[in-house]
py3Dmol code that shows the C-alpha trace and the ligand (Angstrom):
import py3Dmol

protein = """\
ATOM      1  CA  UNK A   1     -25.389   1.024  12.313  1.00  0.00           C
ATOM      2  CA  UNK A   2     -23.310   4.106  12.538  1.00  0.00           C
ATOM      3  CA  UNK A   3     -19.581   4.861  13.425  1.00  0.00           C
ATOM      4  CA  UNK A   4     -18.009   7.398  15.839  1.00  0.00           C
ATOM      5  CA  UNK A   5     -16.286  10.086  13.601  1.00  0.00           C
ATOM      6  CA  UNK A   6     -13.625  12.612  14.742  1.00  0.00           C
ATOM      7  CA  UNK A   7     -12.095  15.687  12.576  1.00  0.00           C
ATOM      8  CA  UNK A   8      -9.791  16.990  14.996  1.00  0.00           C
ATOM      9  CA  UNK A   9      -6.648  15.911  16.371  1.00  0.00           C
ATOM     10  CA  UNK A  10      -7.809  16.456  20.230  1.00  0.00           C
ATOM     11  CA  UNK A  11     -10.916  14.595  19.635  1.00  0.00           C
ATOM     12  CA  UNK A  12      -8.567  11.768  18.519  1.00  0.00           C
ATOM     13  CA  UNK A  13      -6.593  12.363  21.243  1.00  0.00           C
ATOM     14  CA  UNK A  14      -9.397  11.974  23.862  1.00  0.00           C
ATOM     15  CA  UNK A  15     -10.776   8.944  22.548  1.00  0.00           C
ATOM     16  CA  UNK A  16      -7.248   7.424  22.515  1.00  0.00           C
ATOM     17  CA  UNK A  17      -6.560   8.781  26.036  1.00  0.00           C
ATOM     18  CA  UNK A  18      -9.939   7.325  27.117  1.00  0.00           C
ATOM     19  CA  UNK A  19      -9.225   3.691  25.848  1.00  0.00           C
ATOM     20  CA  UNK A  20      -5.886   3.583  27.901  1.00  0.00           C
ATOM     21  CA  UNK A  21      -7.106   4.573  30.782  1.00  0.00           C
ATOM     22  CA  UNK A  22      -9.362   0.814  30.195  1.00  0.00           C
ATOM     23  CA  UNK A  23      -6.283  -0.469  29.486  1.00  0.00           C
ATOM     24  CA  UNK A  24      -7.464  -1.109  25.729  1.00  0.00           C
ATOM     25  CA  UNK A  25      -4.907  -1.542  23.034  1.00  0.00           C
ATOM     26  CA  UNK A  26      -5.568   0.402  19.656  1.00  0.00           C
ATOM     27  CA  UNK A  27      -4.518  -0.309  15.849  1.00  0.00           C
ATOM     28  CA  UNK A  28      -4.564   2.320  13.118  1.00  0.00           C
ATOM     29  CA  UNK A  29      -5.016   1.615   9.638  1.00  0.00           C
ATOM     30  CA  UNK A  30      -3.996   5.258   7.597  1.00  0.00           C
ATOM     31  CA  UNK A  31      -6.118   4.768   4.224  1.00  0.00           C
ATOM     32  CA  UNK A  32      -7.020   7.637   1.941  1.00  0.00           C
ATOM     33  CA  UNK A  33     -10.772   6.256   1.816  1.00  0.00           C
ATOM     34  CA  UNK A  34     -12.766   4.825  -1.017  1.00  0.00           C
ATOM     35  CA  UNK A  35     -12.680   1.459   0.714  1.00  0.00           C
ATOM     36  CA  UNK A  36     -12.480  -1.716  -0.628  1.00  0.00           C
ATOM     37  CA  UNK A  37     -11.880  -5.435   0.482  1.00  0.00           C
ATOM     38  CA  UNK A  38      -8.244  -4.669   0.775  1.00  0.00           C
ATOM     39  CA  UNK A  39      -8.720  -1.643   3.095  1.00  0.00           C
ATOM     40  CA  UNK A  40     -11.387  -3.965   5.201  1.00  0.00           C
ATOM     41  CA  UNK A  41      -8.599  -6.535   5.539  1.00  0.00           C
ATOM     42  CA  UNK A  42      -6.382  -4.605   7.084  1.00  0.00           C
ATOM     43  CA  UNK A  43      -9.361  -3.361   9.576  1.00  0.00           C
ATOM     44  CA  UNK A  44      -9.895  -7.282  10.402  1.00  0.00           C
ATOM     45  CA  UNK A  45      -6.704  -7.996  11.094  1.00  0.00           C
ATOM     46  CA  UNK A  46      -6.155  -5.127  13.116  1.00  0.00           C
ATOM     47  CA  UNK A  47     -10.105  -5.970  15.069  1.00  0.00           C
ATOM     48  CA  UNK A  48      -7.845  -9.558  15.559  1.00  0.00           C
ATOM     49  CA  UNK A  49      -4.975  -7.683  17.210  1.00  0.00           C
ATOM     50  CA  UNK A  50      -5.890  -4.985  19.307  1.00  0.00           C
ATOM     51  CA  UNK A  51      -9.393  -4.228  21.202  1.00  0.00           C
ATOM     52  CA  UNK A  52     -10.037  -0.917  19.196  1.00  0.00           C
ATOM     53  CA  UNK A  53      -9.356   0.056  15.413  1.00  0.00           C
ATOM     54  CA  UNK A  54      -9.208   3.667  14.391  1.00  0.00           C
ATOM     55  CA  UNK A  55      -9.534   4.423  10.892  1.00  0.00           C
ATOM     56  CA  UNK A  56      -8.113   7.411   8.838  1.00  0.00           C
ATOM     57  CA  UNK A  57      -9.547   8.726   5.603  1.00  0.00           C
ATOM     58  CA  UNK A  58      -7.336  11.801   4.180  1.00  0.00           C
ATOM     59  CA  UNK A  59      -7.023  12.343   0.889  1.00  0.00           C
ATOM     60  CA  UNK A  60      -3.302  13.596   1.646  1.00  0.00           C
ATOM     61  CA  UNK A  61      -2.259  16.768  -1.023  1.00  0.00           C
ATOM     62  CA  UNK A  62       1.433  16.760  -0.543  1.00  0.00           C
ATOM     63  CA  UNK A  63       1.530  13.028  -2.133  1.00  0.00           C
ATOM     64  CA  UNK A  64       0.165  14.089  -5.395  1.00  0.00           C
ATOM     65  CA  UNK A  65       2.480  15.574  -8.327  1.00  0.00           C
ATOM     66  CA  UNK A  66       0.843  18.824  -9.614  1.00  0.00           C
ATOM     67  CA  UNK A  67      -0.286  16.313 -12.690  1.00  0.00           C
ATOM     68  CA  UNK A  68      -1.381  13.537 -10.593  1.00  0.00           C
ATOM     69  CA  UNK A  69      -5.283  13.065  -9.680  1.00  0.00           C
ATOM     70  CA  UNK A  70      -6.042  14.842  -6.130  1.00  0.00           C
ATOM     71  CA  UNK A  71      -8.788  16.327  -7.440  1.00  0.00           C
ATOM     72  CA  UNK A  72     -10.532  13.549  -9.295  1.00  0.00           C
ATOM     73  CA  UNK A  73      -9.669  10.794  -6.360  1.00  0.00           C
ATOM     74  CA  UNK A  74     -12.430   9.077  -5.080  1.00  0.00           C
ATOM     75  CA  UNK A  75     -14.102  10.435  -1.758  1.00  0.00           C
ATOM     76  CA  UNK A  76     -16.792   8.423  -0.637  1.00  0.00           C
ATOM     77  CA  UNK A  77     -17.082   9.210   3.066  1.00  0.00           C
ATOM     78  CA  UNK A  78     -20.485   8.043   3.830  1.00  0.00           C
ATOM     79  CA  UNK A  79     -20.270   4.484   2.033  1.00  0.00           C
ATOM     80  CA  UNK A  80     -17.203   4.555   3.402  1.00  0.00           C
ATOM     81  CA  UNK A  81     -18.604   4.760   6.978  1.00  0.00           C
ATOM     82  CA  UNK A  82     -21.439   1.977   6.092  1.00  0.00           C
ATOM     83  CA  UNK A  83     -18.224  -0.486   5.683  1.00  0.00           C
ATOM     84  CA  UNK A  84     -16.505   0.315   8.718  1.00  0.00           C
ATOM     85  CA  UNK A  85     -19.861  -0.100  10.818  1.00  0.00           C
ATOM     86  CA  UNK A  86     -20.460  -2.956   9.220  1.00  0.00           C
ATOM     87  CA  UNK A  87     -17.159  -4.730   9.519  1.00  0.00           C
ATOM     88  CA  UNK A  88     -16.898  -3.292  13.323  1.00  0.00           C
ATOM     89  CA  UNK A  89     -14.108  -0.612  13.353  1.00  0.00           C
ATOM     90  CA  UNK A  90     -14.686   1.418  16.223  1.00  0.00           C
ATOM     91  CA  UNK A  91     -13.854   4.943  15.182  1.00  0.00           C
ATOM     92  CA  UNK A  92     -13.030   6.669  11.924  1.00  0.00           C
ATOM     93  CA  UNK A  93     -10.535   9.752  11.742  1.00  0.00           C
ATOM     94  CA  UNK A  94     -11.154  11.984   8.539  1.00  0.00           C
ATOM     95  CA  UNK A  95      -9.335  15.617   9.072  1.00  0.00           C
ATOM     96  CA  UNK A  96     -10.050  18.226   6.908  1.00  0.00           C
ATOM     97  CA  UNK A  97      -7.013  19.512   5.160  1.00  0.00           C
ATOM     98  CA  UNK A  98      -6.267  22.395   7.729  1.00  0.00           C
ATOM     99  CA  UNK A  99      -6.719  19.735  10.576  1.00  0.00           C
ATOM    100  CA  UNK A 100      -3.505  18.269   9.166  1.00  0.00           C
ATOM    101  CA  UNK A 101      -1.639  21.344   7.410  1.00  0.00           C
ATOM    102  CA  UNK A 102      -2.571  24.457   9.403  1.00  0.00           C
ATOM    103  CA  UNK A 103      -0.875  27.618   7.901  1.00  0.00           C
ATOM    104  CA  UNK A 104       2.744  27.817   8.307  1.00  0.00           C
ATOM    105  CA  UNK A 105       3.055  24.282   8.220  1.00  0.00           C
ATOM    106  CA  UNK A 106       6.864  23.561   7.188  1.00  0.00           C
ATOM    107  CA  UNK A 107       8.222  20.144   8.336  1.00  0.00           C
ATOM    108  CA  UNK A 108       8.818  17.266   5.954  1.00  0.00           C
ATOM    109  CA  UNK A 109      10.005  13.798   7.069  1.00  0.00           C
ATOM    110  CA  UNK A 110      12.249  12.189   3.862  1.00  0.00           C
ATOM    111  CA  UNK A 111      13.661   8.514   4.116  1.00  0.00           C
ATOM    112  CA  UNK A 112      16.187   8.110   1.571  1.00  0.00           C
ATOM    113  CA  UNK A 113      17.747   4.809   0.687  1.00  0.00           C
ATOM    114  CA  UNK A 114      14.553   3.170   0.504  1.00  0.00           C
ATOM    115  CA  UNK A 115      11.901   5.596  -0.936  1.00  0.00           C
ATOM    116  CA  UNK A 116      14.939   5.832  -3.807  1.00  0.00           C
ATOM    117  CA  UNK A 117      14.116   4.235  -7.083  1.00  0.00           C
ATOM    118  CA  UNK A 118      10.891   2.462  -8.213  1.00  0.00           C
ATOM    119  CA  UNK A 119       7.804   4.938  -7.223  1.00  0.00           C
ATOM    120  CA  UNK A 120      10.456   7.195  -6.202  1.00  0.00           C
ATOM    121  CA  UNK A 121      11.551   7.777  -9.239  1.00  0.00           C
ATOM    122  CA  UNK A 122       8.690   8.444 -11.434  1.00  0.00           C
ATOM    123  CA  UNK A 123       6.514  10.543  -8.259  1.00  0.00           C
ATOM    124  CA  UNK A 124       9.730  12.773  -7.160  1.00  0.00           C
ATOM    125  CA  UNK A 125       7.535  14.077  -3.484  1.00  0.00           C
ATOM    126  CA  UNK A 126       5.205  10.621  -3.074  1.00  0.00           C
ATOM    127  CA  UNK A 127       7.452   9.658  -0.435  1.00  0.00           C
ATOM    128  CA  UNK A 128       8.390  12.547   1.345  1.00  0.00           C
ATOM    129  CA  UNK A 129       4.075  13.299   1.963  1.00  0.00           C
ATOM    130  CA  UNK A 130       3.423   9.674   2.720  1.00  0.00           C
ATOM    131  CA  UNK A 131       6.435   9.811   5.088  1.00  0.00           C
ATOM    132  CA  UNK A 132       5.031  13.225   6.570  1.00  0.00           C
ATOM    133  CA  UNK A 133       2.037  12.097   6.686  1.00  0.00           C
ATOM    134  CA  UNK A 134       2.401   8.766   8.239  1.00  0.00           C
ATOM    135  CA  UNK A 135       4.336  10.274  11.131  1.00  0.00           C
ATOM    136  CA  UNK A 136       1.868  12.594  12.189  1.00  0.00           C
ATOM    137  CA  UNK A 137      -0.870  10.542  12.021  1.00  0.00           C
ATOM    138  CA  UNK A 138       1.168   7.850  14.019  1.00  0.00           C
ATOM    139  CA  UNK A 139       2.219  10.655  16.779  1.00  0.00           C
ATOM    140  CA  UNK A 140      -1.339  12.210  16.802  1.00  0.00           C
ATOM    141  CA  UNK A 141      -3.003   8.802  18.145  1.00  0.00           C
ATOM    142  CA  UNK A 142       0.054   6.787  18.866  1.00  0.00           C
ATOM    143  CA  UNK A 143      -1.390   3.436  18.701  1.00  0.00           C
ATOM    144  CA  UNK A 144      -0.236   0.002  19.598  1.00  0.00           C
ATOM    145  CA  UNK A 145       0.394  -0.797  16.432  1.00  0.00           C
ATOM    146  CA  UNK A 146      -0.780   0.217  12.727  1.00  0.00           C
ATOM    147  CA  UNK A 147      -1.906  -1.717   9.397  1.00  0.00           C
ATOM    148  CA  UNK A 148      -0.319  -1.232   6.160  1.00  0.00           C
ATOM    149  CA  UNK A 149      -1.049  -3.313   2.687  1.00  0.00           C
ATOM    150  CA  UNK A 150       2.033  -5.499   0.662  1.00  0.00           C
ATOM    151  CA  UNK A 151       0.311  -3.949  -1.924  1.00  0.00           C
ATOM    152  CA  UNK A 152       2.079  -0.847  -1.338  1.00  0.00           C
ATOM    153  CA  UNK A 153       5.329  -2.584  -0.868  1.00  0.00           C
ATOM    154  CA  UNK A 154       7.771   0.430  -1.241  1.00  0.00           C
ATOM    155  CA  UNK A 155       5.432   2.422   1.026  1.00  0.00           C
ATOM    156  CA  UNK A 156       5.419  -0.170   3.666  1.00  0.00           C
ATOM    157  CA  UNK A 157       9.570  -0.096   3.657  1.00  0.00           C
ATOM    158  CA  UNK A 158       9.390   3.133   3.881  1.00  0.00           C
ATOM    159  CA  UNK A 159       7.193   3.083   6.908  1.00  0.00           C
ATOM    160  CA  UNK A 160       9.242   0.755   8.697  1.00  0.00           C
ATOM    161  CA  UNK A 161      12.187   2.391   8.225  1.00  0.00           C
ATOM    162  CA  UNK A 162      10.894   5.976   9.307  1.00  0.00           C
ATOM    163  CA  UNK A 163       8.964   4.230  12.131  1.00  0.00           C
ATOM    164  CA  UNK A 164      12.685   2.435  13.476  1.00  0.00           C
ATOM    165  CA  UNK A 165      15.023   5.540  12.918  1.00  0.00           C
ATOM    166  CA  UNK A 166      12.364   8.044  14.339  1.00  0.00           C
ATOM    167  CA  UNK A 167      12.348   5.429  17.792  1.00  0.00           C
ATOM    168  CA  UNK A 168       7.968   6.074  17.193  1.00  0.00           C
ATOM    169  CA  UNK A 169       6.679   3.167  19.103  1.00  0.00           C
ATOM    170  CA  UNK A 170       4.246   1.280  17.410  1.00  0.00           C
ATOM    171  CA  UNK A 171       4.257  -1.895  15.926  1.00  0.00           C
ATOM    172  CA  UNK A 172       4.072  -2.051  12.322  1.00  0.00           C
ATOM    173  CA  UNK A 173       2.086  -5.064  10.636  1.00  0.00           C
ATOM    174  CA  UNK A 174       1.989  -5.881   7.415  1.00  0.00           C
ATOM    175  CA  UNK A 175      -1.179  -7.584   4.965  1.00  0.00           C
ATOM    176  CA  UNK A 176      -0.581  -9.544   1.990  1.00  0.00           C
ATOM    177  CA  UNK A 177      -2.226  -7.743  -0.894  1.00  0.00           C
ATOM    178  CA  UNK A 178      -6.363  -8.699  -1.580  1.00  0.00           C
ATOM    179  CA  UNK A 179      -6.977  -9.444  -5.085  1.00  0.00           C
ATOM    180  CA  UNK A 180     -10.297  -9.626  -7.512  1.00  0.00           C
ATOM    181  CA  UNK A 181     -10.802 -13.120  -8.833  1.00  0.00           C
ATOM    182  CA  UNK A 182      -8.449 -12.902 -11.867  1.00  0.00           C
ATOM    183  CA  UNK A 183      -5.444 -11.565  -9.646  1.00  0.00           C
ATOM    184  CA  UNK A 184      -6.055  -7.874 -10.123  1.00  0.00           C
ATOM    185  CA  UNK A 185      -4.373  -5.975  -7.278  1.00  0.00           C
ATOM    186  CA  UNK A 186      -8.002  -4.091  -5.319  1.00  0.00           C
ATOM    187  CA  UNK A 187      -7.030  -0.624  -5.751  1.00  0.00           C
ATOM    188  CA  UNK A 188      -9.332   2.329  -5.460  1.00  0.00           C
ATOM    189  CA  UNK A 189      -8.165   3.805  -8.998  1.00  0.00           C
ATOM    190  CA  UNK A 190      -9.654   0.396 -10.442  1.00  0.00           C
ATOM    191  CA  UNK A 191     -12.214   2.300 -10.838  1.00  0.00           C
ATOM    192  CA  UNK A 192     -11.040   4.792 -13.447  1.00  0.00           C
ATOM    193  CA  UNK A 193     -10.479   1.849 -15.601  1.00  0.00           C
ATOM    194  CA  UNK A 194     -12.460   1.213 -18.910  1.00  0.00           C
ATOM    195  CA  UNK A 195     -14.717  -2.592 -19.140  1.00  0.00           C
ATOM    196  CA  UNK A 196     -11.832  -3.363 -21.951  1.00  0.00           C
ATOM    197  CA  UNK A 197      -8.778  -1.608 -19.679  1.00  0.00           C
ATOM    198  CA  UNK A 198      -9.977  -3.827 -16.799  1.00  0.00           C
ATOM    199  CA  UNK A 199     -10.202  -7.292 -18.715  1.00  0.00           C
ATOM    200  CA  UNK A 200      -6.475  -6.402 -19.780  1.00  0.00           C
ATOM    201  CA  UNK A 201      -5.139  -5.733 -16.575  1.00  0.00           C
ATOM    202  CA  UNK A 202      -4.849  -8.818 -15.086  1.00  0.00           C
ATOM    203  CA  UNK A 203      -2.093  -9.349 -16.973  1.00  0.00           C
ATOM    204  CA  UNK A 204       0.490  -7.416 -14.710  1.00  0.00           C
ATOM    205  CA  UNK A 205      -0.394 -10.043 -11.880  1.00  0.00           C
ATOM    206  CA  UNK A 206       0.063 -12.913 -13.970  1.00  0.00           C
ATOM    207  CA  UNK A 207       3.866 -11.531 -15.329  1.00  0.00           C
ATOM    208  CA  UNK A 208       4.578 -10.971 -11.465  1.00  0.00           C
ATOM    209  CA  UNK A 209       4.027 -14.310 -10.780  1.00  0.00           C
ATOM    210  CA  UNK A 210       5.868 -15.968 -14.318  1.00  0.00           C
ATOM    211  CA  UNK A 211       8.730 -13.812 -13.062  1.00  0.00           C
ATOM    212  CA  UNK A 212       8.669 -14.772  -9.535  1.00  0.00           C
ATOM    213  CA  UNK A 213       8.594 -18.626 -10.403  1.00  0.00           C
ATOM    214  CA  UNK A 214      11.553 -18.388 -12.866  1.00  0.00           C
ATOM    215  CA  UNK A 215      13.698 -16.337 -10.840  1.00  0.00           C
ATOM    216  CA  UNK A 216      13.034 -18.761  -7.882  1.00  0.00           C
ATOM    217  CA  UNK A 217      13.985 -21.866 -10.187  1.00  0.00           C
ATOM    218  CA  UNK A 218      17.338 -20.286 -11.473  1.00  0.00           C
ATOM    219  CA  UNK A 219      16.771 -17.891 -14.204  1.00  0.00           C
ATOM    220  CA  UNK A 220      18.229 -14.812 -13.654  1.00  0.00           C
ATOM    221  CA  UNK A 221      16.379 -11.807 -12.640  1.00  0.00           C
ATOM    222  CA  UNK A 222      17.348  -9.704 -15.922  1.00  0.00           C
ATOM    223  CA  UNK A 223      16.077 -11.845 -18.266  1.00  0.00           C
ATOM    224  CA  UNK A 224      13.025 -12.657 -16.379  1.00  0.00           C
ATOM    225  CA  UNK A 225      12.285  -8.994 -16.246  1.00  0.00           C
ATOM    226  CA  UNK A 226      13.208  -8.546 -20.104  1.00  0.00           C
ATOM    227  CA  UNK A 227      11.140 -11.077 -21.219  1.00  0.00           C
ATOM    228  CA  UNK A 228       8.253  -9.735 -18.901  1.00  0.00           C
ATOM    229  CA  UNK A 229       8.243  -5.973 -19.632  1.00  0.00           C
ATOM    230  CA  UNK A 230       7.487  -7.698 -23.548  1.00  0.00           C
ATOM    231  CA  UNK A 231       4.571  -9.567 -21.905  1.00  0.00           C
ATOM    232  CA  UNK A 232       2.918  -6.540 -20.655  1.00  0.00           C
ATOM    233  CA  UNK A 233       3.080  -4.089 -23.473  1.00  0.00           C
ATOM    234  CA  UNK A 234       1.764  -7.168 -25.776  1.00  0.00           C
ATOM    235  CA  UNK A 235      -1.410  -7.530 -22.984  1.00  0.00           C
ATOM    236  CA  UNK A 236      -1.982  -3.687 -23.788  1.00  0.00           C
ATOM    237  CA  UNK A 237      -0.462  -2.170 -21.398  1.00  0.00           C
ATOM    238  CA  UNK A 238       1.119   1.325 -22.981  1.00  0.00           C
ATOM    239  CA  UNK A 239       4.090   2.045 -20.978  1.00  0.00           C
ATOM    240  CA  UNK A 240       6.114   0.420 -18.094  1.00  0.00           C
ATOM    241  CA  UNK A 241       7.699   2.768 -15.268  1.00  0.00           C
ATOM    242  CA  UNK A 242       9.682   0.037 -14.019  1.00  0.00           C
ATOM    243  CA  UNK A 243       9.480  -3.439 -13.759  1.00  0.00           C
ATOM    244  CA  UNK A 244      12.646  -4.920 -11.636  1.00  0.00           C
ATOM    245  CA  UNK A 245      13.667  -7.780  -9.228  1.00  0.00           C
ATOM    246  CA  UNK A 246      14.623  -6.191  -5.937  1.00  0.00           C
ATOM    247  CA  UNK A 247      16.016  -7.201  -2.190  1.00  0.00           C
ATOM    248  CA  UNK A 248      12.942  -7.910  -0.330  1.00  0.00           C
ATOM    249  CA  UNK A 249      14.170  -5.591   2.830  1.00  0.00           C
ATOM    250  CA  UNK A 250      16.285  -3.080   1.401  1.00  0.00           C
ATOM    251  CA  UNK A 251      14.773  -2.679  -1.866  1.00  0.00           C
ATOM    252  CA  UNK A 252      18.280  -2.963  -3.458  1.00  0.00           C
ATOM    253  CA  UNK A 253      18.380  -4.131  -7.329  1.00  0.00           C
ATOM    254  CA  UNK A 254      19.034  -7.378  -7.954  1.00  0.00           C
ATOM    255  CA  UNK A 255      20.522  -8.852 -11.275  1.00  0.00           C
ATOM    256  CA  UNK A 256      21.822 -12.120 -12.220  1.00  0.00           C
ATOM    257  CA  UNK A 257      20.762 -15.344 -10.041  1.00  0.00           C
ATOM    258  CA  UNK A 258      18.660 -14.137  -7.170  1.00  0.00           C
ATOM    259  CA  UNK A 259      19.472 -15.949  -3.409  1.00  0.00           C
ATOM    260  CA  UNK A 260      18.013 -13.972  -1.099  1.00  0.00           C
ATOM    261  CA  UNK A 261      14.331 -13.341  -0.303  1.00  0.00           C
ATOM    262  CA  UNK A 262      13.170 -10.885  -2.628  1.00  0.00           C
ATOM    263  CA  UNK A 263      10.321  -9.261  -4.579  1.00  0.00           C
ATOM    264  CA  UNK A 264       9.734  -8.235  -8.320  1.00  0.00           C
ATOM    265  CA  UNK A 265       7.631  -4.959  -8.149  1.00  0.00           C
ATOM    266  CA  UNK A 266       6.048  -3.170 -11.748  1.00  0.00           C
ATOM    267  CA  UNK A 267       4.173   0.416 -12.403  1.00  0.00           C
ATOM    268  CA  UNK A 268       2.841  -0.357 -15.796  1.00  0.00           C
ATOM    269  CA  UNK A 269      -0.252   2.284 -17.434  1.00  0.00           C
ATOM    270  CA  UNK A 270      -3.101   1.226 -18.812  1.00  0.00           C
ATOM    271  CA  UNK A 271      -4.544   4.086 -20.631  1.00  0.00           C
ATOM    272  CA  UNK A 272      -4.230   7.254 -17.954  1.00  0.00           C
ATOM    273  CA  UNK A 273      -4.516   4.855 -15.089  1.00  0.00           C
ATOM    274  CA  UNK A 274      -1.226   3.974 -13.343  1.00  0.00           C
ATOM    275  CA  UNK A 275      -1.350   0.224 -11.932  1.00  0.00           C
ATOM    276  CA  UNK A 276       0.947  -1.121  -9.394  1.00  0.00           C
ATOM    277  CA  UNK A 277       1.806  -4.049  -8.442  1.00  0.00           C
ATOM    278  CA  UNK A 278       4.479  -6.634  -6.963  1.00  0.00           C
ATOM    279  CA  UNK A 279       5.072 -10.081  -5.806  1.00  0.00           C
ATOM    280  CA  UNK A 280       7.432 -11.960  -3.324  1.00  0.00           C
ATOM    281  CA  UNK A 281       9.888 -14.345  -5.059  1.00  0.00           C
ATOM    282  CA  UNK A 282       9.311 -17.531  -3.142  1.00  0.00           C
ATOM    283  CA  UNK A 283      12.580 -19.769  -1.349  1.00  0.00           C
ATOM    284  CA  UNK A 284      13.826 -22.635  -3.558  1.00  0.00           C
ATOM    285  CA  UNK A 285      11.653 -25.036  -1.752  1.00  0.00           C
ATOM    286  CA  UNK A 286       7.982 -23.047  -2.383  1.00  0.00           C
ATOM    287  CA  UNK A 287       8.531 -23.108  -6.229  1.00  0.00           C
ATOM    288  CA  UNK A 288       7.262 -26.238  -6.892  1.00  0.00           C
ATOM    289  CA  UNK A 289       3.893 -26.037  -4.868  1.00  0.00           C
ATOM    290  CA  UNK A 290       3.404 -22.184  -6.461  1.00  0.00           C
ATOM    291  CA  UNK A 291       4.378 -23.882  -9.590  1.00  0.00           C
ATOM    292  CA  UNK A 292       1.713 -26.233  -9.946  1.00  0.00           C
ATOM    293  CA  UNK A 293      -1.174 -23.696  -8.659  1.00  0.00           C
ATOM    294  CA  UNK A 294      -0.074 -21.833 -11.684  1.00  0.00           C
ATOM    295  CA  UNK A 295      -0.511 -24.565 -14.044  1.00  0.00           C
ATOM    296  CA  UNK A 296      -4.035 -25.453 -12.751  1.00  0.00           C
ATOM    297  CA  UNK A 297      -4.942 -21.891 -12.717  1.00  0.00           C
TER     298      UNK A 297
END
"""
ligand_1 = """\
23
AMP
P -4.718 3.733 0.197
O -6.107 4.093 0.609
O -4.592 3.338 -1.226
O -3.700 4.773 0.627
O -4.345 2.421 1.014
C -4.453 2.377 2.402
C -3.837 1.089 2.896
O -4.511 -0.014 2.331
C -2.343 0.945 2.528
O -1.658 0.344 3.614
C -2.414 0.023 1.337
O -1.225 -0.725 1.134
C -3.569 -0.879 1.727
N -4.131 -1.531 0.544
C -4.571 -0.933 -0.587
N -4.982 -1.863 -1.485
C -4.776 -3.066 -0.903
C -4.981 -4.419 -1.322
N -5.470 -4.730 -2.521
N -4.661 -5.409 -0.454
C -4.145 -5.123 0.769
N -3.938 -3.868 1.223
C -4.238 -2.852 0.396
"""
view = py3Dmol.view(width=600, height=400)
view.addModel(protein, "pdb")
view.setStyle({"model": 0}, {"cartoon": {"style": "trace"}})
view.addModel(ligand_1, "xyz")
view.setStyle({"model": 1}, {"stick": {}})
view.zoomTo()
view.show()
């Protein structure tokens, strides 16, 4: 089984052109490749959805620091076309660099508010290229609608927010985040993790969760964090970027007693791999039922 691919924006274009005129709706799910279950789930919700599913690899430059790892990040593009085959996607996008940054490229798109704080902080231009990035892809094959992971939960605010203020119209839909079998976030940089890294990083998951279900039952959100950033460098972890209780829409910090739906979010490194992570902070009702999965976990 193969897959249709396309490097060029008016190949894109032409499929996407072709499908309307059937009168076939289209979802996008952006990924920078080196799929995994959590990627695939957002192409199965999407085949669910719409009657087509266009997938984009690009390793994107302009959302890597100068320090960060675009060079060593994982490009797999013929595995990667195996699992979309397999799983039924129905065309893969995968630009070459130039495709998407042609000399004299100079436009940025930069959502403040939300893209402040948290990942913000610690990658100063992550948000301004996933912003960029997003956009064009988004105006290149303007689709029905396009996939994005919880996982990335600052990312996916971000995304709405550029998405509503730039009137683009496509539906956003979001995926709750795929996990291995000890609650490990899948990410693709999993895999730069050592056997004794990955055994300790479970942890981060299971302080997500500890935090969630005290906040939820009363306790308030700053000593719930204090008490957690202790749990994860004990685990192994050697330094926290942030670990914080925030307003599940805006992303605004929360302290004290928390009563409105929101989510505690962590960047925590294990040895030179940066982990991230977050979890929603159920209603008052939901605690005891997430409660008691915990204890017979
Ligand atoms: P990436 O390739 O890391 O840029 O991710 C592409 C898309 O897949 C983003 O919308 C991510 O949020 C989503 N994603 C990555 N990991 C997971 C996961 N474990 N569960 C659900 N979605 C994910």
């Amino acid at each position: 089984m193969n897959i249709p691919v396309v490097r060029t924006i008016t190949a894109l274009r032409a499929k996407m052109a072709a499908w309307r005129r059937e009168s076939l709706t289209v979802a996008l799910v952006p990924t920078m490749g080196a799929l995994h279950a959590g990627h695939l789930v957002l192409v199965q919700e999407g085949l669910q959805r719409a009657d087509r599913v266009v997938v984009s690899v690009f390793v994107n430059p302009t959302q890597f620091g100068p320090q960060e790892d675009f060079a060593h990040y994982p490009r797999v593009e013929t595995l990667d076309r195996e699992q979309l085959a397999n799983i039924g996607a129905s065309l893969l996008f995968a630009p070459p660099v130039t495709e998407m940054y042609p000399a004299g490229f100079a436009t940025t798109i930069t959502v403040t508010g939300v893209s402040e704080g948290l990942c913000g902080t610690f990658r100063p231009a992550y948000f301004t290229g996933v912003a960029t990035v997003v956009t064009k892809l988004l105006l290149q094959s303007l689709p029905d609608m396009a996939l994005f992971g919880e996982k990335d939960y600052q990312q996916l605010q971000v995304i709405r927010r550029l998405v509503q203020d730039l009137d683009i119209p496509v539906s956003i839909i979001s995926v709750p985040t795929v996990r291995e079998f000890d609650g490990l976030a899948l990410s693709s940089r999993n895999a730069y993790l050592s056997p004794e890294e990955r055994r300790r990083a479970m942890t981060l998951y299971q302080v997500l969760r500890e935090v969630s279900i005290a906040v939820a039952a009363g306790v308030q959100a700053d000593m719930a964090t204090d008490r957690a950033r202790v749990r994860v460098l004990d685990a192994g972890f050697n330094h926290i970027d942030y670990l914080e209780v925030r307003d599940a829409d805006t992303l605004t910090p929360l302290k004290g007693h928390v009563r409105r739906p929101a989510r505690v979010l962590a960047a925590a490194w294990l040895g030179r791999t940066r982990l991230i992570d977050n979890v929603p902070i159920p209603p008052r009702s939901d605690v005891s039922s997430m409660d008691s999965k915990a204890n017979s976990a």
